[in-house]
C-alpha positions in Angstrom: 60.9 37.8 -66.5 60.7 38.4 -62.7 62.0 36.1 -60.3 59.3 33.8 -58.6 60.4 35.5 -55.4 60.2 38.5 -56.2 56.6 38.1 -57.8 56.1 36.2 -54.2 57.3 39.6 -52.1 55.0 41.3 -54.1 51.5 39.0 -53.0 52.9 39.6 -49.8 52.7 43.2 -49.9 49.4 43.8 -51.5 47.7 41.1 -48.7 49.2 43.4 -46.1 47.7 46.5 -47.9 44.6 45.0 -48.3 44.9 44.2 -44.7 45.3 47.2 -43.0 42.7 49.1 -45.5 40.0 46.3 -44.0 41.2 46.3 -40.5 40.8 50.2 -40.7 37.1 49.4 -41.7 36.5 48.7 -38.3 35.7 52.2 -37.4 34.6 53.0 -41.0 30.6 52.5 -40.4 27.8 54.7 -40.5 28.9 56.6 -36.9 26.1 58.3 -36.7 24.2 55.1 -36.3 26.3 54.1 -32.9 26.9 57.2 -31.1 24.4 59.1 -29.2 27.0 62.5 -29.1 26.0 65.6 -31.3 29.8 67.3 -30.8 31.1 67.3 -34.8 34.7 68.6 -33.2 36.4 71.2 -34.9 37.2 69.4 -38.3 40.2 72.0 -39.3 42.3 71.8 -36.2 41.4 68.1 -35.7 43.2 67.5 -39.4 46.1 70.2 -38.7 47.2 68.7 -35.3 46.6 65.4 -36.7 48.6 65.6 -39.4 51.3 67.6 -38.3 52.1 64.4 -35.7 55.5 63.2 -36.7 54.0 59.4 -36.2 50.8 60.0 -38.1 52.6 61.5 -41.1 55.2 58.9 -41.2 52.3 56.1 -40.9 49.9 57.5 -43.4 52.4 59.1 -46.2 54.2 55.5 -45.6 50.7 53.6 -46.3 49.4 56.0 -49.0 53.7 55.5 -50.8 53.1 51.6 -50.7 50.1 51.4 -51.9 51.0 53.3 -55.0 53.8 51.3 -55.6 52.1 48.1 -55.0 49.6 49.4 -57.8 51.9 50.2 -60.5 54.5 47.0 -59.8 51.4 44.6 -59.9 50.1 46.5 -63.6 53.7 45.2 -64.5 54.0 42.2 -63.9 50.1 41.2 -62.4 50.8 38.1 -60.5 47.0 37.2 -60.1 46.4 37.3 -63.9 44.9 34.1 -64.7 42.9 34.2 -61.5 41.9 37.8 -61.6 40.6 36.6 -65.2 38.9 33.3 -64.3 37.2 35.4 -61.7 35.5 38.0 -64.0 34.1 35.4 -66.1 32.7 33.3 -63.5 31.2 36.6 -62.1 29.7 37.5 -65.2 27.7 34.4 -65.7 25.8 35.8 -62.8 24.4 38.5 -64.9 20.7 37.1 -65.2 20.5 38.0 -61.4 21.2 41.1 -61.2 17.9 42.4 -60.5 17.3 40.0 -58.0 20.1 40.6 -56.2 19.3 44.4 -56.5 16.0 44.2 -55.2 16.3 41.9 -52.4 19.4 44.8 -51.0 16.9 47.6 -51.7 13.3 45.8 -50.3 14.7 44.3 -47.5 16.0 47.9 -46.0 12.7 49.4 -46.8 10.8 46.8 -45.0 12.8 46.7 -42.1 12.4 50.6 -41.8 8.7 50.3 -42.0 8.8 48.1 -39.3 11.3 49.9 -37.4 9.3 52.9 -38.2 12.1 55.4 -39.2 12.5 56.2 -42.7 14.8 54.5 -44.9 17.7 56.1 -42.4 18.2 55.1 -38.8 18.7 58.4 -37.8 16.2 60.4 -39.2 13.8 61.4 -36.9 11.0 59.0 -36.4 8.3 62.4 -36.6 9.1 61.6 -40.7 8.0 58.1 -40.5 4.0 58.7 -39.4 1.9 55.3 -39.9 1.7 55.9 -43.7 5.0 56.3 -44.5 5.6 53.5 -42.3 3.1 51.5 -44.5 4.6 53.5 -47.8 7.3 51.6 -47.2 7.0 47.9 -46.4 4.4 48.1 -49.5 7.2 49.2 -51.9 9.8 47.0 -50.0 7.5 44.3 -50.6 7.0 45.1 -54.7 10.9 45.4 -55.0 11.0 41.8 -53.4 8.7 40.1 -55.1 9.1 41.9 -58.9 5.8 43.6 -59.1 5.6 46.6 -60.7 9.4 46.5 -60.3 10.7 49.5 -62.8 7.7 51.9 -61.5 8.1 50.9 -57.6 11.5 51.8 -58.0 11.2 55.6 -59.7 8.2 55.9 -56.3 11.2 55.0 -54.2 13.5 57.5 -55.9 10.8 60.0 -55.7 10.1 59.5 -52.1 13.8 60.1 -51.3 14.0 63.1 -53.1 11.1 65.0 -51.7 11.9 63.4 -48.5 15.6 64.9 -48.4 14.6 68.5 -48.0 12.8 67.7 -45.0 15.4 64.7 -43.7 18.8 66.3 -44.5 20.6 63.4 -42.6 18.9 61.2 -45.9 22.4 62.6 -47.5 24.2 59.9 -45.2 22.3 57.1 -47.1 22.8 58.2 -50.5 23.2 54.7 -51.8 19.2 54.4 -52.5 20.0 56.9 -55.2 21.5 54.6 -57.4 20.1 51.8 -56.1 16.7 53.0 -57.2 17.7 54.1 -60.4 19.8 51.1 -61.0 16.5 48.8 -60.4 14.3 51.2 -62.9 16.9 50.6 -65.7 17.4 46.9 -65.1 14.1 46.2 -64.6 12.4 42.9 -62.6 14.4 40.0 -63.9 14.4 36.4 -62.6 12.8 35.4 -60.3 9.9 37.6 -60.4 6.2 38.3 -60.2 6.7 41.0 -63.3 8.2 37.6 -65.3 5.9 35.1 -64.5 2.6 37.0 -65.2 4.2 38.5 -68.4 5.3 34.9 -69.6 1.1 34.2 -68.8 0.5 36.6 -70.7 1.7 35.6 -73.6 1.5 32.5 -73.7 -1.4 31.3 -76.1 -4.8 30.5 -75.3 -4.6 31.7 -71.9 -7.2 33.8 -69.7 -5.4 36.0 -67.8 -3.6 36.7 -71.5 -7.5 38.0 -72.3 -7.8 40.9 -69.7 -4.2 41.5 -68.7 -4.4 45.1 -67.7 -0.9 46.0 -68.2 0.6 43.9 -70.6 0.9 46.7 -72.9 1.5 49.2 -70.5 4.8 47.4 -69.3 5.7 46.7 -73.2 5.7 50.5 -74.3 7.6 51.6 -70.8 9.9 48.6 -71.4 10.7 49.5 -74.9 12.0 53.3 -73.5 13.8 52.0 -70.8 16.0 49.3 -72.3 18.3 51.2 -74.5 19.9 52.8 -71.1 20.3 49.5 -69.1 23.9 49.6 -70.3 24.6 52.2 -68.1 23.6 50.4 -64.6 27.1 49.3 -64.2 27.5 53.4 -64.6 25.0 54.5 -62.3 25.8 51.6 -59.4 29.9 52.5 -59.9 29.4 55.8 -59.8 26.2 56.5 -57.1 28.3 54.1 -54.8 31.5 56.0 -55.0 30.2 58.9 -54.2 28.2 57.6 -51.3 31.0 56.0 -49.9 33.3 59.3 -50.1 30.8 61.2 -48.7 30.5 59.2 -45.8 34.5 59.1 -45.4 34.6 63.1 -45.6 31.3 64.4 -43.7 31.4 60.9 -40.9 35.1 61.1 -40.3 37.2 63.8 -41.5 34.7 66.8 -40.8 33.1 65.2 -38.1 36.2 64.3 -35.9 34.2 64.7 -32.4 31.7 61.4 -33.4 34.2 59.5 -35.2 36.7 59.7 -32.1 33.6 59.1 -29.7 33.1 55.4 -31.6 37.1 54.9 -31.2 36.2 55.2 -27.7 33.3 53.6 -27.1 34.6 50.2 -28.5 38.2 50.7 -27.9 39.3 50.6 -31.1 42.9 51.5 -30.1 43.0 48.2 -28.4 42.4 46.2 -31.4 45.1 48.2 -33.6 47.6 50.0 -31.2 47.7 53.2 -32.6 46.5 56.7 -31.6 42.9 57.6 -31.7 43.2 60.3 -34.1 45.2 58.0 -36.4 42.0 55.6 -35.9 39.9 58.5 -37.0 42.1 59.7 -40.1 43.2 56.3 -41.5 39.5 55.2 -41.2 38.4 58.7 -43.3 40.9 58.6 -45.9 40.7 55.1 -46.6 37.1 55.5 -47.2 37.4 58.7 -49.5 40.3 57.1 -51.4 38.2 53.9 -51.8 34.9 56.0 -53.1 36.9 57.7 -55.3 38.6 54.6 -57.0 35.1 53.2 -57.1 33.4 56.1 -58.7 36.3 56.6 -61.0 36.4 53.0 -61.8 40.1 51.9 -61.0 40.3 48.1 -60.1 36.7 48.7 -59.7 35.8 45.0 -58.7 39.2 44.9 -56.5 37.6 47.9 -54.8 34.4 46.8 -54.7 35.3 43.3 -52.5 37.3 45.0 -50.4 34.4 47.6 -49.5 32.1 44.5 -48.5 35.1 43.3 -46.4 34.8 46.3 -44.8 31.0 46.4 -44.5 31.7 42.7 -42.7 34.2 43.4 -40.5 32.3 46.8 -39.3 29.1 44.5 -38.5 31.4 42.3 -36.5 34.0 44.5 -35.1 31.1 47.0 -34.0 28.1 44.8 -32.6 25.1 47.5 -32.1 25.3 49.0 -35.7 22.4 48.3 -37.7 22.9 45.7 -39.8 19.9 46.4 -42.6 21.5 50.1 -42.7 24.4 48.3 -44.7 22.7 46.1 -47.1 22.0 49.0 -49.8 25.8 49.7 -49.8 26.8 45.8 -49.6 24.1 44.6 -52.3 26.1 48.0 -54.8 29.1 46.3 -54.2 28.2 42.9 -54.8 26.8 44.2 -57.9 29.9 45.6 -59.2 31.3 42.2 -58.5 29.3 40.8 -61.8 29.3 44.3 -63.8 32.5 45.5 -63.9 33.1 48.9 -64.5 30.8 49.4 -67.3 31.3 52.4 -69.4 33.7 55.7 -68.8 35.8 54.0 -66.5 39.5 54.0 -65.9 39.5 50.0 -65.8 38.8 50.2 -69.5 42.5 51.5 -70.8 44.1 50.0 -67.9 42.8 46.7 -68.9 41.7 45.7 -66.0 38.1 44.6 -67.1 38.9 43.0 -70.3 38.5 38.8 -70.3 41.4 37.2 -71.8 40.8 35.3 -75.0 42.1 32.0 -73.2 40.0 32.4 -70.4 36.8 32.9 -72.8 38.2 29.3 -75.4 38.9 27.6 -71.9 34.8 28.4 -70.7 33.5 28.0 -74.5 35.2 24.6 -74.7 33.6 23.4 -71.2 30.8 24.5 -72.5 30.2 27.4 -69.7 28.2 30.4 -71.0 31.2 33.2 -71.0 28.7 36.0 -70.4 
């Protein structure tokens, strides 16, 4: 058994990780949504001088060494445990809202860009968002919100965005809607929604509306297909998100060192952490690859997914001008995640790290708390 203080230096340690991955969230937004310049930089020589910088090796190997050993000394011994477990089940019980919370992060962003009038991306150009798409999209945002038609408004959203993305290249930087669309045709409308109240109508006995429902049957038999892959939404959001999330890390930061060094500048970022811009730039891109990946792979997949929203927070607060409905696909994933899990194929599973604990699940069953 570990000493108390020991298990106490080692709280200490993972807070001041956590720490300086959030703080370098600061400069980990969309940049291309608060910088006007079009100069990439030259990605390769940016990363060489960079990381050839005695001080910027020394910081970053440093960083990238303690995290690892905060990861495996906390699987030893986790000091969290009963928390960490409490946690997961209270999460869970939010299952049955899912959906909503799905389509309110999805509908919202479409409504604002139809209002906005640029499509589903701030920077796309507005010539791809005429009056109809414009329209296009605060109707579907509106379906997602409300539950109607949920599970076919979301595979016209998913189509939109692919034939869109040939045209809109720069829809890459918002991959998120990807899985958020697919995630929303699996999972259906849920609770609160249009789809559930005229369905309950519907079958309720005696009633008109039961009499010449139009799609009752319609919705039953593309229900009936659907269901058996719901399983895999935790999948699809784990996954879709990392991804996203690493992209934006690489092709924002990394290969794009001219923008991401522009945003350090424009807000005087190296104020805030005193530290060289380049460091800004790199710390800000690799913590944003490493976090998609741990995401996508599914390692401490909740862990990862609360400190992405800390970072979408602090990037809304630490950079004033960026869009705020440009994050609330990404945040709404996240938050997701937070009730999910991992789901299937995921490293958490044979690490353990998304297994309830038998005492946690007699504690809730003996409160009587559903545990699910």
């Amino acid at each position: 058994m570990l000493s108390r203080r020991l298990r106490q230096l080692v709280r200490l340690v993972v807070a001041s990780l956590a720490g300086v991955v959030v703080a370098s969230g600061v400069a980990a937004g969309h940049v291309r949504f608060v910088t006007d310049t079009e100069d990439v930089g030259e990605a390769l020589q940016f990363l060489a001088d960079a990381l050839t910088d005695p001080v910027n090796a020394v910081l970053l190997g440093g960083g990238g060494v303690g995290v690892l050993v905060a990861i495996v000394v906390y699987l030893q011994i986790e000091p969290f445990q009963r928390d960490v477990e409490v946690f997961r089940d209270v999460m869970t019980g939010y299952s049955d809202l899912l959906s909503w919370l799905l389509r309110l992060g999805f509908g919202l962003p479409l409504v604002g860009a139809g209002f906005a009038g640029y499509f589903m991306n701030p920077v796309v150009d507005p010539v791809i968002a005429p009056p109809i798409a414009r329209l296009f999209q605060i109707g579907l945002g509106f379906a997602l919100l409300f539950g109607i038609a949920t599970r076919v408004a979301a595979l016209v959203g998913l189509l939109a965005y692919l034939l869109a993305l040939p045209v809109a290249p720069l829809l890459l930087f918002s991959l998120e809607w990807i899985p958020g669309f697919l995630a929303i045709a699996l999972i259906g409308s849920g609770r609160p929604s249009a789809d559930q109240m005229f369905k309950r109508v519907a079958e309720a006995e005696g009633t008109f509306y039961g009499r010449i429902d139009p799609i009752h049957d319609a919705a039953g038999w593309l229900n009936e297909k659907v269901d058996p892959y719901e399983q895999y939404v935790p999948l699809i959001i784990r996954v879709g998100m990392g991804v996203a999330f690493a992209f934006l890390g690489l092709f924002e930061k990394l290969l794009a060192p001219g923008m991401a060094l522009s945003v350090v500048e424009k807000y005087n970022l190296t104020a805030v952490v005193p530290v060289s811009p380049e460091l800004w730039v790199l710390g800000a891109g690799l913590s944003e690859l490493a976090l998609g990946v741990a995401i996508a792979l599914g390692f401490f997949t909740r862990a990862s997914a609360l400190t992405a929203m800390f970072v979408f927070t602090l990037t809304l607060f630490g950079i004033p001008d960026d869009p705020v409905l440009a994050h609330i696909g990404l945040f709404s994933l996240a938050s997701a995640l937070l009730i999910t899990g991992a789901g299937p194929y995921a490293l958490d599973n044979y690490i353990g790290a998304s297994k309830p604990s038998a005492q946690v699940e007699e504690m809730l069953g003996r409160s009587g708390e559903p545990s699910d």
